[in-house]
Steps between C-alpha positions, in 0.01 A plus 500: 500500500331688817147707429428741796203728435393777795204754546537837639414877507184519739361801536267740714224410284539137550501589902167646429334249353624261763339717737149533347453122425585480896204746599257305256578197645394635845194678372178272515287722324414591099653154408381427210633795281847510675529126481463523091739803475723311728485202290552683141800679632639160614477335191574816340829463741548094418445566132783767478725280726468268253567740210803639687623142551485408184742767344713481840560129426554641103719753596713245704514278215659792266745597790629095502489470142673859458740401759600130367524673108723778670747295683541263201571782276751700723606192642650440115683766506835301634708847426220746702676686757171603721226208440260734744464761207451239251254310690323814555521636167355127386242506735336824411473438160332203600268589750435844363280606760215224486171578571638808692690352707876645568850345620594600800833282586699263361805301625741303347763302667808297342717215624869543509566333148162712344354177378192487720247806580229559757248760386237676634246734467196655620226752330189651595162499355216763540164340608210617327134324719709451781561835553160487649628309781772721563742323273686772286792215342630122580879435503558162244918375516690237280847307524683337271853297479723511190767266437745561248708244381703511153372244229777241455659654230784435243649841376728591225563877427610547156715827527648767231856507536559688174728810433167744484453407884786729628265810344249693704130452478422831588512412865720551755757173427618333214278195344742198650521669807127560598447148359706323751325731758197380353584135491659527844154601622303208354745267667446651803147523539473135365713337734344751776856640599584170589864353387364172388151332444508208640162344435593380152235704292695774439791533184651773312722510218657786300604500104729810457487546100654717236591364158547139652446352827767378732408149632887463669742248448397270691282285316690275222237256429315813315795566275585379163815357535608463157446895402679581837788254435510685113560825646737398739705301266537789208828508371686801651525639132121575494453650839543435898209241528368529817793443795517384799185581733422783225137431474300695771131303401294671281340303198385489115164461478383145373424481152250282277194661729642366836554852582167554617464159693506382811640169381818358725814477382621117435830424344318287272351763320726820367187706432425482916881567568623909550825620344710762677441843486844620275510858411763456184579883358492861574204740423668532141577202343278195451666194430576279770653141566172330417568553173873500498512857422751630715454855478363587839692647749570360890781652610329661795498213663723260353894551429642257179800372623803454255797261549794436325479098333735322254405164322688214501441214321142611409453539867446884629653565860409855663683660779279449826686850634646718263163724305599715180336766268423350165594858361827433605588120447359273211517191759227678716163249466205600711431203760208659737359766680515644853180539598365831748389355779270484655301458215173593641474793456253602302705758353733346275527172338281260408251536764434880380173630655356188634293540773478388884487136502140422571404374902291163478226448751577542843340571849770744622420846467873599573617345170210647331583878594880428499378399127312789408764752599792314290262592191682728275355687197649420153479310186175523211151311631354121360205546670405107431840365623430627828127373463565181412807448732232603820242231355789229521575566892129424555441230228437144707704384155806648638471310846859398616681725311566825674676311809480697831211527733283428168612186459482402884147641524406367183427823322378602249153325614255366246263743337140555671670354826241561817579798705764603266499789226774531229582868385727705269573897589610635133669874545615662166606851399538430136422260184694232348829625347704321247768656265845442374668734793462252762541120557182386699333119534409502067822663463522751242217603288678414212550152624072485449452254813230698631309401179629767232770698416228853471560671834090561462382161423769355749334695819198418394622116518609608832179646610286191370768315699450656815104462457519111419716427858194709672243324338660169583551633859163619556346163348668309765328739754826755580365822610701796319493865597734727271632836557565756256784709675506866330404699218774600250254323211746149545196294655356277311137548698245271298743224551553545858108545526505124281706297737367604825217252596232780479472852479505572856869353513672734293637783686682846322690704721596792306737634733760259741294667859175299434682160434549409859084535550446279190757251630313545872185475313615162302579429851136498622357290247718205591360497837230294637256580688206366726257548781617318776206624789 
């Protein structure tokens, strides 16, 4: 940090009196008299000097201090697009004209990546006894160097996928779409345009969620075999099962209170294990081949197939060619189903409005974005499913389980690791939803898994849900900021307000325009900053 302080502004008066002390000290006469004027207006002169010092080297102080608080603040701003008018804007609020004194230039100047800035300024400050020696003001000028650098930081954005998403906000786009732009633009500013970070501090995850989350099919130490092996067993009689490949990787949420855990899956313990995501029937009938009620209807996505067979000797043999109508032969017996393929789509079948399968921790931002913008907008919201399925990509419990670059870098780290922050981004347009129209992680509300079979009391359970997985999160030091996306009435506000870690990170954006500044904004507070000169 340089200090440079300068005098200036002489004047005609100051000539003057340089002129008259010159003739008195020629003079040899009246001494006495001259010699005690001279000599008050000398100290007179010394003691103003001082004066004027003192608030010079005050002033100077402000300006440095002014200039440091400045450059930290706009130097925060990771999304600013002209850091001049923010450290100017910073430092006048700051400095606020001091003891008179006024700005008169600063200058800013980036590096190539904008992670380090060289400041400077300068102000002048009128002189009030030394104007008696012909000193009107004295120049005082500051620098200052800002690093940036972004916290090492472990990110997962929680993010509404639901049906109400493809609706307007009253802005210019519709909810999903200025929420990818939105979540585009954190990405970017975090990882500083860059494709990759590649100094290990920096991860980001994304949990797409709707009425279940999709965790993918790739993961078979999570799943309960002996449920999945049920379904794909069921006699042909009671309904298709699941097929061949049919599953796209959505899941049930846990029961017995493991639904709001973060505890890992072992195949030693059913409560840990996750059961497919099946939706059985139509938006009219209810029963479904849990309960071997097979009243629900799949033939939008899978074909019975009907053979001709004859027994023999107690023995039945079908035909592995020849297919028949069983309104048109008694020897007709249903043997399977063709199913549509493929099967995920999210269309039809039994992986009806589940969501984007979620993106675990990576340091790519190319398969973040290419993430974001596969994000469709359908389905009913479980606000805690997508919660609690964000806490388990950065639980240290659930070390070794995600594979990919988390498992080779050994992610997720342990809680209150040095230099590293853990943080959940929760965006929501709407409140828990559970009814009897739509299959979702509790199933149907008639089913009472969410904790009751009253559509009231069971989104309350919901809502308490949702509010235990933040408290846990936030005990284990998990910074949340939530977004309330809208305002058709659907937000649930005081719990929003509840599971962010304090007041100040819960954001409402009425309309879709001002959530790319909250995201940018979000984007700020992860970053670090420090005074490097």
């Amino acid at each position: 940090m340089n200090r440079m302080t300068t005098f200036g502004g002489l004047t005609a008066r100051g000539a003057a009196l340089r002129r008259a002390i010159a003739r008195f000290l020629r003079g040899d006469s009246g001494m006495t008299l001259p010699l005690l004027a001279f000599s008050l207006i000398a100290l007179t002169g010394f003691t103003g000097l001082a004066i004027d010092t003192a608030r010079t080297q005050m002033v100077q102080s402000k300006l440095q201090f002014s200039l440091d608080a400045a450059g930290l603040a706009a130097g925060s701003t990771v999304s600013t697009t002209n850091i001049n008018s923010e450290v100017t804007k910073y430092l006048d609020a700051n400095f606020n004209g001091y003891l008179g004194a006024v700005v008169t230039n600063i200058g800013v100047q980036a590096n190539s990546t904008n992670t380090v800035f060289n400041l400077s300024a300068t102000a002048t400050l009128p002189t009030t006894f030394m104007t008696t020696l012909g000193i009107d003001q004295v120049t005082v000028s500051a620098t200052s160097q800002i690093s940036r650098s972004v916290t090492g930081l472990e990110l997962v954005m929680v993010l509404d996928n639901t049906g109400s998403m493809s609706q307007s906000a009253g802005g210019s786009t519709s909810k999903i779409q200025a929420l990818q732009t939105a979540a585009n633009t954190l990405v970017n500013n975090l990882f500083g345009g860059q494709t990759t970070s590649t100094n290990g501090k920096l991860w980001v995850g994304i949990v797409p969620f709707s009425q279940a989350v999709n965790i993918g099919t790739g993961h078979p130490t999570w799943m309960n075999d002996t449920y999945d092996t049920a379904l794909a067993s069921m006699p042909a009689a009671q309904g298709p099962g699941w097929g061949p490949t049919s599953w796209f990787g959505c899941v049930d949420a846990r029961q017995n209170g493991y639904d709001i855990t973060d505890d890992p899956p072992s195949q030693s313990d059913t409560n840990t294990l996750f059961d497919q995501y099946y939706w059985p029937t139509d938006n009219i009938n209810y029963g479904s081949p849990y309960n071997n009620t097979p009243n629900y209807n799949y033939n939008d996505w899978a074909t019975p197939i009907y053979k001709k067979c004859t027994t023999w000797y107690g023995r039945t043999y079908c035909s592995t060619t020849s297919r028949c109508s069983p309104s048109s032969s008694t020897t007709c017996t249903l043997t399977g189903y063709n199913y549509a393929s493929p099967l995920d789509e999210t269309s039809r079948g039994p992986n009806l409005l589940c969501p984007q399968q979620v993106t675990p921790m990576t340091n790519d931002s190319t398969v973040l974005t290419s993430a974001i913008n596969s994000m469709t907008a359908q389905g009913d919201t479980l606000i805690n499913q997508g919660l609690v399925w964000g806490w388990r990509m950065l639980s240290p419990r659930w070390r070794g389980e995600w594979g990919g670059a988390m498992d080779a870098n050994g992610l997720p780290l342990d809680y209150n690791s040095p230099g590293m922050a853990k943080a959940i981004v929760l965006v929501t347009d709407g409140e828990n939803t559970i009814d009897d129209l739509s299959h979702g992680a509790y199933w149907f509300l008639h089913n009472g898994r969410a904790g009751s079979t009253n559509g009231t009391t069971a989104v309350n359970d919901l809502d308490a849900k949702a509010l235990d997985v933040c408290t846990a999160m936030k005990n284990q030091g998990i910074y949340i900021y939530t977004i309330g996306l809208g305002t058709n009435g659907g937000i649930n506000t005081a719990e929003l307000q509840s599971c962010a870690t304090a007041v100040n990170y819960y954001f409402a954006s009425p309309t879709t325009d001002q959530l790319n500044t909250i995201f940018s904004a979000i984007g700020d507070s992860l970053a670090s900053l420090r005074v490097s000169q």
